[in-house]
N, C-alpha and C positions, 0 to 999 in steps of 0.2 A: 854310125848306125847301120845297120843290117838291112838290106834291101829283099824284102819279099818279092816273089817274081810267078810264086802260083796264081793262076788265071782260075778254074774251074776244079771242084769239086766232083767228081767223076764214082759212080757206083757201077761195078762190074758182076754180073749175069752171066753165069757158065748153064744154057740150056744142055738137053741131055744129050746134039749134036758136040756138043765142045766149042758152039758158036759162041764167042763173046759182045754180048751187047752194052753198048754204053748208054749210061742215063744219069743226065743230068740232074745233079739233087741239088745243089745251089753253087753259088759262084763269087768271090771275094770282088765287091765292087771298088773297094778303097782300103791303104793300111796306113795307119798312123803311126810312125817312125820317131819312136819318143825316144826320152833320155833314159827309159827305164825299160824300154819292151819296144818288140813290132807286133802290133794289133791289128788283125785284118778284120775289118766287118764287109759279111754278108751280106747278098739279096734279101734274102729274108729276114735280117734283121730292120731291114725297112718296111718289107711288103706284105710280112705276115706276122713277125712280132710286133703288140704292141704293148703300151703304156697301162695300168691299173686301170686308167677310163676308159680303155677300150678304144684309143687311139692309137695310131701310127706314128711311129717317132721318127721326125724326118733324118735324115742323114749328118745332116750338119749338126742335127742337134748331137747326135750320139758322138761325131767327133769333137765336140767340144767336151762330149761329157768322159770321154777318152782320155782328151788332153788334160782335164782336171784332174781326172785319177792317178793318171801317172806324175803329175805337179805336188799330189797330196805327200808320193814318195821323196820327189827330188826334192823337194824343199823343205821336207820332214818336218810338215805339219803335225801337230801335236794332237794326235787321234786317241780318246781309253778305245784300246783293244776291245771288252767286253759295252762298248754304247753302242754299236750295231744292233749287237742282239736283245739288248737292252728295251732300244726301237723299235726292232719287229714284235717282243714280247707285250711291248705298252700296245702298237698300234692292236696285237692281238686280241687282247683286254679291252681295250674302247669300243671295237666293232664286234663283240664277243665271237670271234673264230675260234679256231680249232685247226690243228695241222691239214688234217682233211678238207676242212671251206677251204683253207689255202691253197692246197692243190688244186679245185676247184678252179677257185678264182685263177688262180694261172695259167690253168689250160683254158681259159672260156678266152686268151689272151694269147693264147697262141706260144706256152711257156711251160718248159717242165716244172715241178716242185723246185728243185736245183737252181733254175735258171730264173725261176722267181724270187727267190731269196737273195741273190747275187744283184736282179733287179731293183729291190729294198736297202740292199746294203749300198749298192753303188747309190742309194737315192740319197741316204743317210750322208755317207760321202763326202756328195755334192754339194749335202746345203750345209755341212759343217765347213767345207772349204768354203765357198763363198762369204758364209758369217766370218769367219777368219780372214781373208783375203780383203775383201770389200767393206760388208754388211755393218762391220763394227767402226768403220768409218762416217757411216752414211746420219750425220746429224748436222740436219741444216739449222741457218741462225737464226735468230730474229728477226732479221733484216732479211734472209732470204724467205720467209715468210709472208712478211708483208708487203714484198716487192711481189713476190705472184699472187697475191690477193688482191693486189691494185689493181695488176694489168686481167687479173683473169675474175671478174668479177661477176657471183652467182646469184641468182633469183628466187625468193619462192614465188612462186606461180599465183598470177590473181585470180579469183576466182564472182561471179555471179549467180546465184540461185535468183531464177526469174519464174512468172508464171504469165502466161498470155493466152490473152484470147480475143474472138471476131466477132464482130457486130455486124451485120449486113443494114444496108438502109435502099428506100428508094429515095428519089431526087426531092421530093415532098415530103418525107417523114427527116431526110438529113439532117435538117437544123435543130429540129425536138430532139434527136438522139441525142448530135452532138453536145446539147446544153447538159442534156441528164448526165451524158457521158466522163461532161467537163466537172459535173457536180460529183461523180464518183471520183472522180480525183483529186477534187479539192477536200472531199472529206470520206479520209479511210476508212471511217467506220459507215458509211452509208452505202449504197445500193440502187440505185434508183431502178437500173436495168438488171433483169437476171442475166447479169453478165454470166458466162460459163466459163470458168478459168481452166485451162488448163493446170493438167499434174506438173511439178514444180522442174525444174530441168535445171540442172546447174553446168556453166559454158565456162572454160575457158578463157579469160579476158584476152589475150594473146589471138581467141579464132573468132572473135566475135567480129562481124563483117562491120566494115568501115560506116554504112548507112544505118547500122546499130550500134556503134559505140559511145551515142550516147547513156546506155543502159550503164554502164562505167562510172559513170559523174552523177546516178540515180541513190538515193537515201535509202534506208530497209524501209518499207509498208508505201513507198511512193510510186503513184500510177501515173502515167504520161501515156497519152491519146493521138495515135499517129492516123492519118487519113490515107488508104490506099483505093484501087479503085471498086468502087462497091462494100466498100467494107469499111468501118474502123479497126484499127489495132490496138490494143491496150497491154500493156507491160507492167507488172506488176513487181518490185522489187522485193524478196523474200530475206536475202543478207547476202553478204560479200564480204572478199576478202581480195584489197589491193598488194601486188606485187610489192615485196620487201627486199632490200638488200642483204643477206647474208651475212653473220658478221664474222669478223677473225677468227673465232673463238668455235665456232659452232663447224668452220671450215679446217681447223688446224690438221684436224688427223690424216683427210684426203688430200690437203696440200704438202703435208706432212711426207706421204706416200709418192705423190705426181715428183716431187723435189727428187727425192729418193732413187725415183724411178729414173731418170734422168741423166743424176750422177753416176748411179750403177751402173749405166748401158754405156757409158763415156768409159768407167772406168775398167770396163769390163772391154770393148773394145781396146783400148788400149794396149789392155794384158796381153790379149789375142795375137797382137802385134807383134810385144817384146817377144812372146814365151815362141813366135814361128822360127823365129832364128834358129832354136833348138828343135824344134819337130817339123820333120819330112812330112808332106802328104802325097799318097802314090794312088793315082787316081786312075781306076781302070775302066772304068764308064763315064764315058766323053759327056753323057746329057748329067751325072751330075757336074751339079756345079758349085765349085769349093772355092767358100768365100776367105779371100784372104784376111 
């Protein structure tokens, strides 16, 4: 393999002295020394080009996405020539662009027309290598299913709709309230007191404080009368819904995914491993840092 060994990108300036001045326009941080090419990426392919979302694509990522490119030749993966542009022309058609939005969108990204379509194609690329390489492996079994549904087991969230409200008493009038009180509870369609209910609130069974989670183990239309200082409380239950477990079934496709996810990162490390024996990396800025 070929060892790159330019450092800086240099633009030269003849003013009308015949002074030359140098200016820095960018500078080769790192080259990837593959089986097929030496690829140097720039400063600026980190620091001002970015991604479609308008992200920054870290370094590592782009020399992975390096590494896959040049794998797609040495291992002559089975690519149609015409599905690149195939992919830019659908992507085109979905988001109804025009050659011009796409220039657009590329310069709003820090990217010429050119450099954006090479960005698209190498996207295209990547996820046909990976689907090929990995993706078409990645189907967990039955048993790998229900083993992470055992151990990772999901909730839907209980819920209480309540309505409450406050009765003030003096020390003289307490026992009359409480009785009328205790009669609004024992019969839901009565009233004794113009109770004031508050508007309905629905909590969380998960944040409902410990000194209230009796409301939890409370019926729909059943009121229970707690005694605070100067006051009664009255809780009035509207409907609920207890915490339920999740079944296999309803869970498969995000387990489906987590499983997935998993194995790829494994098997994807892995590759990374084999495939260094065969690419150099020539690192010229000491702060990054290239994972092996």
């Amino acid at each position: 393999m070929k060892k790159i060994t330019s450092l800086v990108v240099l633009f030269t300036i003849l003013s009308g002295s015949s002074r030359a001045e140098l200016y820095l326009m960018d500078k080769i941080e790192c080259v990837v020394c593959g089986p097929e090419r030496n690829t140097p990426l720039v400063d600026s392919d980190a620091s001002w080009k970015r991604s479609l979302d308008g992200q920054l694509v870290p370094m590592q990522q782009q020399l992975q996405q390096e590494i896959v490119s040049q794998q797609v030749v040495s291992d002559k993966i089975p690519l149609d020539p015409t599905a690149a542009d195939k992919y830019i022309e659908s992507m085109k058609k979905q988001n109804n662009l025009n050659d011009n939005d796409l220039k657009e969108l590329f310069g709003e990204v820090g990217r010429t027309f050119h450099e954006g379509i090479d960005l698209l194609n190498n996207q295209y690329v990547q996820e046909m290598f990976l689907h090929y390489k990995f993706k078409s492996q990645l189907i967990p079994t039955e048993d790998d299913i229900t083993k992470y549904y055992q151990e990772h087991p999901e909730y839907y969230e209980g819920w209480c709709e309540v309505q409450i409200a406050h009765v003030s008493f003096e020390q003289d009038t307490k026992d009359s309230i409480k009785k009328n009180l205790d009669h609004v509870a024992e019969d839901k369609s009565s009233d004794a007191l113009a109770v004031d209910w508050s508007s309905s609130i629905t909590l969380q069974q998960r944040d409902i404080a410990e000194d209230k989670k009796f409301i939890t183990a409370m019926s729909p239309g059943q009121v229970i009368v707690k005694e605070t200082d100067g006051a009664f409380e009255l809780y009035k239950l509207i409907d609920k819904k207890d915490s339920a477990l999740k079944s296999v079934d309803e869970r498969r496709s995000s387990i489906t995914e987590q499983l997935n996810r998993k194995k790829f990162e494994k098997m994807l490390q892995s590759y990374n491993q084999e495939v260094r024996k065969f690419v150099d990396i020539i690192n010229l800025n000491e702060s990054i840092v290239i994972q092996e």
